[in-house]
C-alpha positions in Angstrom: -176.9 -255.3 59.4 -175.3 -252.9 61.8 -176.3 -253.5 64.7 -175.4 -257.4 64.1 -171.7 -255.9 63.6 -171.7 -254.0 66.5 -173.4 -257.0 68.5 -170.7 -259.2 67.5 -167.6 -256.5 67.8 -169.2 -256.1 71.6 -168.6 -259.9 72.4 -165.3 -260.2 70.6 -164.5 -257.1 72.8 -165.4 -258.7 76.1 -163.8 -262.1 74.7 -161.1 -260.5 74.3 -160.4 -258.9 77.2 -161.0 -262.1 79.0 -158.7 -264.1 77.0 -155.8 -261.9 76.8 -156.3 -261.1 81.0 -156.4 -264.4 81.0 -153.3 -265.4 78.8 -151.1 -262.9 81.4 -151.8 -264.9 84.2 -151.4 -268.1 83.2 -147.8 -266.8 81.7 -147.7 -265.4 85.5 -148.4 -268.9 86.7 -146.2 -270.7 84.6 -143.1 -268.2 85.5 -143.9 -268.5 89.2 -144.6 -272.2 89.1 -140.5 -272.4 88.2 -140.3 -270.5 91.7 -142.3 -272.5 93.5 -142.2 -276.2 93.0 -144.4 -276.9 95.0 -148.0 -277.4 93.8 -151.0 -277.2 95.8 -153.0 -281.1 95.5 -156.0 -279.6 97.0 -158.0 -279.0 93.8 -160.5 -277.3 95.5 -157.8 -274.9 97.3 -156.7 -274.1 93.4 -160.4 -273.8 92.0 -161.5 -270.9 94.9 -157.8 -269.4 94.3 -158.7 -269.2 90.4 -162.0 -267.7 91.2 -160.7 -265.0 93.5 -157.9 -264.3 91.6 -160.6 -264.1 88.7 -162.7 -261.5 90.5 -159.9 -259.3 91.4 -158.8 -259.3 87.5 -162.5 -258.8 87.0 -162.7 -255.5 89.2 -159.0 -254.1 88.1 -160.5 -254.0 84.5 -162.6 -252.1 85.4 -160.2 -249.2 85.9 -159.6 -249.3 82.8 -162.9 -250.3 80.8 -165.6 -249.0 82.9 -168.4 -250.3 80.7 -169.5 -253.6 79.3 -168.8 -253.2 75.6 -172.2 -254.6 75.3 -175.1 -252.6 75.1 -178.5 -254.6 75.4 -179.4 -255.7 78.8 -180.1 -259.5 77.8 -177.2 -260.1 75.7 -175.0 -259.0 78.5 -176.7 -262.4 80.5 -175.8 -264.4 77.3 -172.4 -262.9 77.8 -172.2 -264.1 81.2 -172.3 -267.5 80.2 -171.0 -267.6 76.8 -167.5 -265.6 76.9 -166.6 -267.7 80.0 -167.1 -271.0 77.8 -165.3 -269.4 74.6 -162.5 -268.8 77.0 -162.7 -272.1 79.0 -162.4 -274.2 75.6 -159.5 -271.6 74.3 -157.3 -272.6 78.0 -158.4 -276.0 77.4 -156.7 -275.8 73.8 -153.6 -274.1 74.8 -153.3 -276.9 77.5 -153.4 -279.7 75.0 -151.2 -277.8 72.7 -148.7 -277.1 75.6 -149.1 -281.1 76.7 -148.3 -282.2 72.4 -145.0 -280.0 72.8 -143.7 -281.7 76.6 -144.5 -278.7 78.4 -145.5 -279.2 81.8 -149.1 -277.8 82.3 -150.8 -275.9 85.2 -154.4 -275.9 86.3 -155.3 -273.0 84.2 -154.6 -275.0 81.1 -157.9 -277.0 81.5 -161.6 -276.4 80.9 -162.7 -276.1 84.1 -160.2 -273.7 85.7 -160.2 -271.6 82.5 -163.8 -271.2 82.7 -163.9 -270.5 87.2 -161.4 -267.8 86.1 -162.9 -266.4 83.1 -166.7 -266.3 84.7 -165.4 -264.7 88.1 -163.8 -262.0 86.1 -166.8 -261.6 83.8 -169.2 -261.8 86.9 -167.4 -259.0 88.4 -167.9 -256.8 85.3 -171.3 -257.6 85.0 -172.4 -257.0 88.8 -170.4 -253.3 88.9 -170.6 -252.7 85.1 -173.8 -253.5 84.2 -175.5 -250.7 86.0 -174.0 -248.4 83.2 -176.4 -250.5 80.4 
């Protein structure tokens, strides 16, 4: 029964470093997009921008959370994959929320974007942190 809690605290802790990393730059975006009006129509410009931007987040965190909260070596490839989705749906959901109130959205508000950012950041992690497992 423990070590089902601390399996479960370990991806709630990399979830929620993700999300709330996450959540900070979209309010970044969304206070700089009232800057600059102008919005890049190259999707593809946006999607590698999301993904660096991602990986930089990715390796900052790990100033300050050296580790991966998870300890066994194949749930931290299950992590790979799975907090990047948990955090892609979670953008995708503050997107439509934002879109029931009026408020105009950014890229980050979607699936897709949510995800690049989320699994660039968690990618990072893995590839420098994962040596520590």
């Amino acid at each position: 029964m423990e070590i089902i809690l601390e399996l479960i605290l370990s991806f709630i802790g990399e979830l929620l470093l993700q999300i709330t990393v996450e959540m900070l730059a979209e309010l970044g975006f969304q206070t700089s997009r009232n800057k600059f009006k102008h919005r890049a129509s190259n999707p593809y410009l946006a999607f590698t921008g999301y993904c660096i931007i991602g990986g930089l987040v990715g390796w900052i965190s790990l100033l300050a959370f050296p580790h991966l909260f998870i300890d066994n070596e194949t749930l931290v490839y299950v992590n790979l994959i799975a907090t990047p989705v948990v955090a892609g749906l979670i953008m995708s959901f503050i997107g439509r929320m934002r879109a029931k109130k009026g408020s105009e959205l950014i890229r980050l508000d979607s699936f897709l974007y949510g995800f690049a950012f989320a699994f660039c950041m968690a990618l990072v992690r893995f590839y420098f942190a994962s040596a520590n497992v």
